[in-house]
N, CA and C of each residue as an Amber inpcrd file, in Angstrom:
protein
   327
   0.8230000  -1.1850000   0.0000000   0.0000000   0.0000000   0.0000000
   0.8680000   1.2510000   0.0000000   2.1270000   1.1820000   0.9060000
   2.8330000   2.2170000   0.8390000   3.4370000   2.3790000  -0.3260000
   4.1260000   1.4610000  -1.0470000   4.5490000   1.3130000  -2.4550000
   3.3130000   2.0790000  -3.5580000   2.2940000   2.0800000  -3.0610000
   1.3110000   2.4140000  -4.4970000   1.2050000   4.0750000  -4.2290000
   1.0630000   4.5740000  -2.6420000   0.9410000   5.7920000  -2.4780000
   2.1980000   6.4850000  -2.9890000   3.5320000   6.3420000  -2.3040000
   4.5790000   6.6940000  -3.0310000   5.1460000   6.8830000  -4.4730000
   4.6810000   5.7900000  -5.2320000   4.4490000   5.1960000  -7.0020000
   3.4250000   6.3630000  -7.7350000   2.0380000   6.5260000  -6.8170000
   1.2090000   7.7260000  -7.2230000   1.8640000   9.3200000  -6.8060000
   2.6020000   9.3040000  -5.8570000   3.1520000  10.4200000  -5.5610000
   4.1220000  10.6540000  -6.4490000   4.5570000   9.7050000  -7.0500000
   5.9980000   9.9870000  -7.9260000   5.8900000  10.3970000  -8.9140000
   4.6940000   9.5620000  -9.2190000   4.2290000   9.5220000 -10.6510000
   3.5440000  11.3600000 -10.9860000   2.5800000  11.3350000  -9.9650000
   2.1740000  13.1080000  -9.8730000   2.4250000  14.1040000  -9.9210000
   4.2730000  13.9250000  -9.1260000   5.2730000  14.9720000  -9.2830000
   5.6710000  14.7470000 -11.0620000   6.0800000  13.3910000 -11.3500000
   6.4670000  13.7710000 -12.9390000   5.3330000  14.0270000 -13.9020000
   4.2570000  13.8750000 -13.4700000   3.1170000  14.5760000 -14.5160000
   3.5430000  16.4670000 -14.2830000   3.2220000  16.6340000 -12.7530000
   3.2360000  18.0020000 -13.2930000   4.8590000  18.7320000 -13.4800000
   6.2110000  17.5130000 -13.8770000   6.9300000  18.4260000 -13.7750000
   6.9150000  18.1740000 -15.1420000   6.0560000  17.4630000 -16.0640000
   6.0110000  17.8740000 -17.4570000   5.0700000  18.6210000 -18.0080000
   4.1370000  19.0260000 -16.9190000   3.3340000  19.7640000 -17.6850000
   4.1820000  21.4130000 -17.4090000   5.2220000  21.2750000 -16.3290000
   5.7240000  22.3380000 -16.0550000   6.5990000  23.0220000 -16.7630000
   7.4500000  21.8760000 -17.8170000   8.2480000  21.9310000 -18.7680000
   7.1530000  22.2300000 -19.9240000   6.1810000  21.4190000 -20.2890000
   5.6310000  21.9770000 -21.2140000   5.3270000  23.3080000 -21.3050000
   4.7760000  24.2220000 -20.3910000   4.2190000  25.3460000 -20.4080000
   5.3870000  26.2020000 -20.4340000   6.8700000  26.3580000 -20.0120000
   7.8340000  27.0830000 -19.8800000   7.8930000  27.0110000 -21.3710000
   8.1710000  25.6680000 -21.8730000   8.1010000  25.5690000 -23.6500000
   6.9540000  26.6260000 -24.6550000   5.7950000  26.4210000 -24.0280000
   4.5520000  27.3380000 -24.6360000   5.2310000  28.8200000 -24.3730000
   5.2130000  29.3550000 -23.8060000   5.6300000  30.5490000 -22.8750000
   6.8160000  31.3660000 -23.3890000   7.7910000  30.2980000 -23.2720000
   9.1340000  30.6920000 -24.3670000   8.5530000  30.4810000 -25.4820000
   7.8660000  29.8770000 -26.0730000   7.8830000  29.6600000 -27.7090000
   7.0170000  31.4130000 -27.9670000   5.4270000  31.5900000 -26.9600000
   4.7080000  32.6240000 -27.2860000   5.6040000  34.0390000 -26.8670000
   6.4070000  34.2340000 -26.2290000   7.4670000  35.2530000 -25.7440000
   8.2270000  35.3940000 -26.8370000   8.9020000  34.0880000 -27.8520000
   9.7390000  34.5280000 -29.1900000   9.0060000  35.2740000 -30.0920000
   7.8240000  34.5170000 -30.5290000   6.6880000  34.9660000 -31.2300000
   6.1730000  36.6250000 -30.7880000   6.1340000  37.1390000 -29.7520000
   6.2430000  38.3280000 -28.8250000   6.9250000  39.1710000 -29.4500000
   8.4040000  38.8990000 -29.4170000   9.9070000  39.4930000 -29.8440000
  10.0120000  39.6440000 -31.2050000   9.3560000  38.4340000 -31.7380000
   9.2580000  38.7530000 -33.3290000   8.5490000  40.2640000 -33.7350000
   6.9800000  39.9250000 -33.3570000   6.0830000  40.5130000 -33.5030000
   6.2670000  41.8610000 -33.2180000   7.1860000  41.8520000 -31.7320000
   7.4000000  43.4330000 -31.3260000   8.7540000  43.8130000 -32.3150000
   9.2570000  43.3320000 -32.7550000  10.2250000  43.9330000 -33.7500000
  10.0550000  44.0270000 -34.9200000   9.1160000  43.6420000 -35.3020000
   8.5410000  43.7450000 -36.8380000   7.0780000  45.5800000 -36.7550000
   6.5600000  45.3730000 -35.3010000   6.6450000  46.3110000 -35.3560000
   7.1870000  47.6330000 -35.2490000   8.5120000  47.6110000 -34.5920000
   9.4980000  48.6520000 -34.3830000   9.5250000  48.9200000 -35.8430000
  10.0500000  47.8140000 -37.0130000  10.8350000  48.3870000 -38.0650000
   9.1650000  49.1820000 -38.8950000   8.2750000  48.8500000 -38.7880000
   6.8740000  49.3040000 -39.1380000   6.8910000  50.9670000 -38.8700000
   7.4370000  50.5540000 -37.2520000   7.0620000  52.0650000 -36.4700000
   8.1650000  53.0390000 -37.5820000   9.7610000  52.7840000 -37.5740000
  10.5730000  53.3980000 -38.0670000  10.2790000  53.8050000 -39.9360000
   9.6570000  52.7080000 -40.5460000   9.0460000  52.9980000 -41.5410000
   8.4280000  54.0240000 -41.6160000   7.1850000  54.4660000 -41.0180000
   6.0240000  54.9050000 -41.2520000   6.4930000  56.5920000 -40.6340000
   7.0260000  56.7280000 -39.3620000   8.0650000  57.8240000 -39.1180000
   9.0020000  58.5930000 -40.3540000   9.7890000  57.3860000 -40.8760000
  10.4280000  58.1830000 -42.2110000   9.3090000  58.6800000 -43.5300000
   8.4300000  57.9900000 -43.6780000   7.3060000  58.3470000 -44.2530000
   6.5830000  59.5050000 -44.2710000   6.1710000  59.6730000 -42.6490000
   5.5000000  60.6780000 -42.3050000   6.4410000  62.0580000 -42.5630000
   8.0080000  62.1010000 -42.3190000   9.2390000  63.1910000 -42.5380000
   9.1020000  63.6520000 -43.6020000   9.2370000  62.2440000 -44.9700000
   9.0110000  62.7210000 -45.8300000   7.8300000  63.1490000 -46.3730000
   6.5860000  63.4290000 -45.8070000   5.6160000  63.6670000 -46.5670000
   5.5410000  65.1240000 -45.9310000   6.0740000  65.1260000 -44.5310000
   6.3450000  66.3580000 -43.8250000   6.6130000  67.4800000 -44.8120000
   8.2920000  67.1550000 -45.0470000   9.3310000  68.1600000 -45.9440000
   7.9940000  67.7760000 -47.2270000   7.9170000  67.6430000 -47.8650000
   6.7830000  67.6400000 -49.0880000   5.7900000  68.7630000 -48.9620000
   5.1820000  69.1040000 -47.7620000   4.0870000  69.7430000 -47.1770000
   4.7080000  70.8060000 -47.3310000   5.9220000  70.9260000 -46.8240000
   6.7990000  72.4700000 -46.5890000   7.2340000  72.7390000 -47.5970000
   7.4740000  71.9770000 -48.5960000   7.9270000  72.4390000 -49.8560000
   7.0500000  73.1170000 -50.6700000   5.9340000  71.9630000 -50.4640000
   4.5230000  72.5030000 -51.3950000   3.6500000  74.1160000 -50.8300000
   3.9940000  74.6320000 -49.3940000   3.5110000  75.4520000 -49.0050000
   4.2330000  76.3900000 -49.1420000   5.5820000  76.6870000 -49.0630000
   7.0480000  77.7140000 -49.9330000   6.3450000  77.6400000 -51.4850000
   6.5990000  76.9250000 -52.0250000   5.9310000  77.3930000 -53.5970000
   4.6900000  78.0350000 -53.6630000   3.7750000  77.7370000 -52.5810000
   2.4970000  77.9560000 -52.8390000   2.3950000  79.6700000 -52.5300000
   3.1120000  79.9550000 -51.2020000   3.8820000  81.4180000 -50.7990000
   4.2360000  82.1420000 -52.1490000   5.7820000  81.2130000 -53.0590000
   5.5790000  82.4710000 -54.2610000   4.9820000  82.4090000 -54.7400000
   4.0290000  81.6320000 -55.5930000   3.2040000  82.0400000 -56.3330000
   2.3120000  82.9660000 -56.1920000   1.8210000  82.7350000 -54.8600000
   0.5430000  83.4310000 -54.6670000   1.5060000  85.1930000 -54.3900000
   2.4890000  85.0610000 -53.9330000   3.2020000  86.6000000 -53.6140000
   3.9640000  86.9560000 -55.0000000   3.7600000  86.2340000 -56.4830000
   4.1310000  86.5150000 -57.3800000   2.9940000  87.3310000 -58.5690000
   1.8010000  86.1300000 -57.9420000   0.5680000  86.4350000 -58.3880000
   0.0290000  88.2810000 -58.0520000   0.7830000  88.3660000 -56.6330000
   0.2010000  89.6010000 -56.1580000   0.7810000  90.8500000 -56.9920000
   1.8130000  90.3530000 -57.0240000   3.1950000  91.1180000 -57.5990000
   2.4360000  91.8780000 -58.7580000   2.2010000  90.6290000 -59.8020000
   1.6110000  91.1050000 -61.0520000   0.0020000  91.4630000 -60.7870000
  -0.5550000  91.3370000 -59.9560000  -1.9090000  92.2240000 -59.8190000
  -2.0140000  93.7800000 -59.4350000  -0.9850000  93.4360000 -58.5390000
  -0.4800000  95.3390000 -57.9380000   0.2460000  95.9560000 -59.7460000
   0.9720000  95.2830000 -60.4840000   1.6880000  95.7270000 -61.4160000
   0.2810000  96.5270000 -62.5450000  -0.5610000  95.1570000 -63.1090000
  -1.8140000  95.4320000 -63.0860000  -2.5480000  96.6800000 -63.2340000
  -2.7020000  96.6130000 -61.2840000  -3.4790000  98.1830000 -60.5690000
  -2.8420000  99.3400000 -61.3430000  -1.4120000  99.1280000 -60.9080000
  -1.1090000 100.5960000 -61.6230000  -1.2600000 100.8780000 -62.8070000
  -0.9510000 100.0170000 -63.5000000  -1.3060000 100.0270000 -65.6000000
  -2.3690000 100.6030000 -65.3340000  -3.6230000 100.0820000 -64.9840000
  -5.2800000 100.8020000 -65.1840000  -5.2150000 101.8620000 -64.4910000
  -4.7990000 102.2830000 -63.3600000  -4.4810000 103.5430000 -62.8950000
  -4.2300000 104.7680000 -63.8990000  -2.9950000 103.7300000 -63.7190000
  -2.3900000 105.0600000 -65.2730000  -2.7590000 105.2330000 -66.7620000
  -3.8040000 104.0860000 -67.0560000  -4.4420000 104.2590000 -68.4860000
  -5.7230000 105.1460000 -67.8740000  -6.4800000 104.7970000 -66.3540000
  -7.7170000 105.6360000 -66.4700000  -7.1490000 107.3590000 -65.8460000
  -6.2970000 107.6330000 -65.4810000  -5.8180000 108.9450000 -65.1420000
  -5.4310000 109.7540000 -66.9120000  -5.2950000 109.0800000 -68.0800000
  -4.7170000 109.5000000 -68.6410000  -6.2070000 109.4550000 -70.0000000
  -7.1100000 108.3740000 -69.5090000  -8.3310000 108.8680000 -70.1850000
  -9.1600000 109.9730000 -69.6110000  -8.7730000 110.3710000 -68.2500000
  -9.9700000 111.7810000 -67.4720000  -8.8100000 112.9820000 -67.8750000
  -7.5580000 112.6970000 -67.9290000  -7.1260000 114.0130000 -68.6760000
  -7.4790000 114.2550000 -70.1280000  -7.3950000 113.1760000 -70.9350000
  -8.1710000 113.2680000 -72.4640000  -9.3720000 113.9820000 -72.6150000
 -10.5160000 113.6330000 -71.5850000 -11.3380000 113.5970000 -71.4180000
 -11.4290000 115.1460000 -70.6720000 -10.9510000 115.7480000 -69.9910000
 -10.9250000 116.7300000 -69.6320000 -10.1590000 117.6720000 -70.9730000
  -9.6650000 117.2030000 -71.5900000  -8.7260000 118.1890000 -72.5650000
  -9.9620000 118.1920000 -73.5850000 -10.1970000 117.4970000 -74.0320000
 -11.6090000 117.3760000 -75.0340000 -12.8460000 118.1300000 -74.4400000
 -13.4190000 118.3160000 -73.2990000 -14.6690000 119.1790000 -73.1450000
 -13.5850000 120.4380000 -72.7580000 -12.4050000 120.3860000 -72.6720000
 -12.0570000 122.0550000 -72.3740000 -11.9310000 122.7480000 -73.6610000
 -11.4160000 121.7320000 -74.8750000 -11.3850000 122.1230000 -76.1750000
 -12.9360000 122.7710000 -76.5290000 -13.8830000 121.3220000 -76.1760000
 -15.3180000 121.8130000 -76.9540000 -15.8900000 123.0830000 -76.1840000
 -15.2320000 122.9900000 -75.3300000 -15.6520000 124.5430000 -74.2040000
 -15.3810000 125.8660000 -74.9160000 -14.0750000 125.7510000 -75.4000000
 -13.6970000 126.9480000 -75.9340000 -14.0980000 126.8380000 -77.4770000
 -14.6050000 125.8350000 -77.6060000 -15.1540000 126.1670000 -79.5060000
 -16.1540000 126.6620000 -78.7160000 -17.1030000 126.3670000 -77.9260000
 -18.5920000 127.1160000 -77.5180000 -17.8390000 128.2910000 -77.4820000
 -17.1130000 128.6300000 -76.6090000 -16.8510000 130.5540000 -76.3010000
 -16.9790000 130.8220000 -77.6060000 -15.9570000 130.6400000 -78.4270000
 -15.8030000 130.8870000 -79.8340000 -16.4430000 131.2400000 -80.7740000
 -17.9740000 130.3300000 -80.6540000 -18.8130000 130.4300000 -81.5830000
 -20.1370000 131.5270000 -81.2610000
């Protein structure tokens, strides 16, 4: 009887010292799988970072051009203003020289 309790005791300890080994096995195997996973996302993370830089500098580039144009655009609208300025200042002097002319044909006549 003592032989069978001892035999079951023995036997109980090597069940669970394989289920103890097994699970250190699961554990380490899901922990590599872990390490993988977390380093595949690092190089993801470092990807998507250089990505984002470059789409960054892209943004800044595209918003500097967008600056001259639009301050080139202005350039030639102010250039523009003054042309019509100076074509309509130079039609109210016409325009003033012509009724001062027809003014003085009235005195005249």
């Amino acid at each position: 009887m003592s032989i069978l309790i001892l035999g079951a005791a023995l036997a109980g300890a090597v069940v669970m010292g394989l289920f103890s080994i097994f699970r250190r096995i699961h554990n380490y195997m899901k922990a590599s799988g872990d390490r993988g996973y977390k380093k595949e996302l690092r190089h993801r993370v470092i990807f998507f970072e250089d990505d984002k830089e470059k789409l960054e500098n892209q943004l800044g580039n595209q918003k500097k051009e967008l600056r001259k144009a639009a301050d080139k655009e202005h350039t030639h609208l102010e250039d523009e203003k003054k042309k019509l300025e100076e074509e309509l200042k130079k039609q109210q002097k016409d325009h003033q020289d012509t009724v001062a002319e027809e003014h003085d044909q009235l005195k005249r006549a």
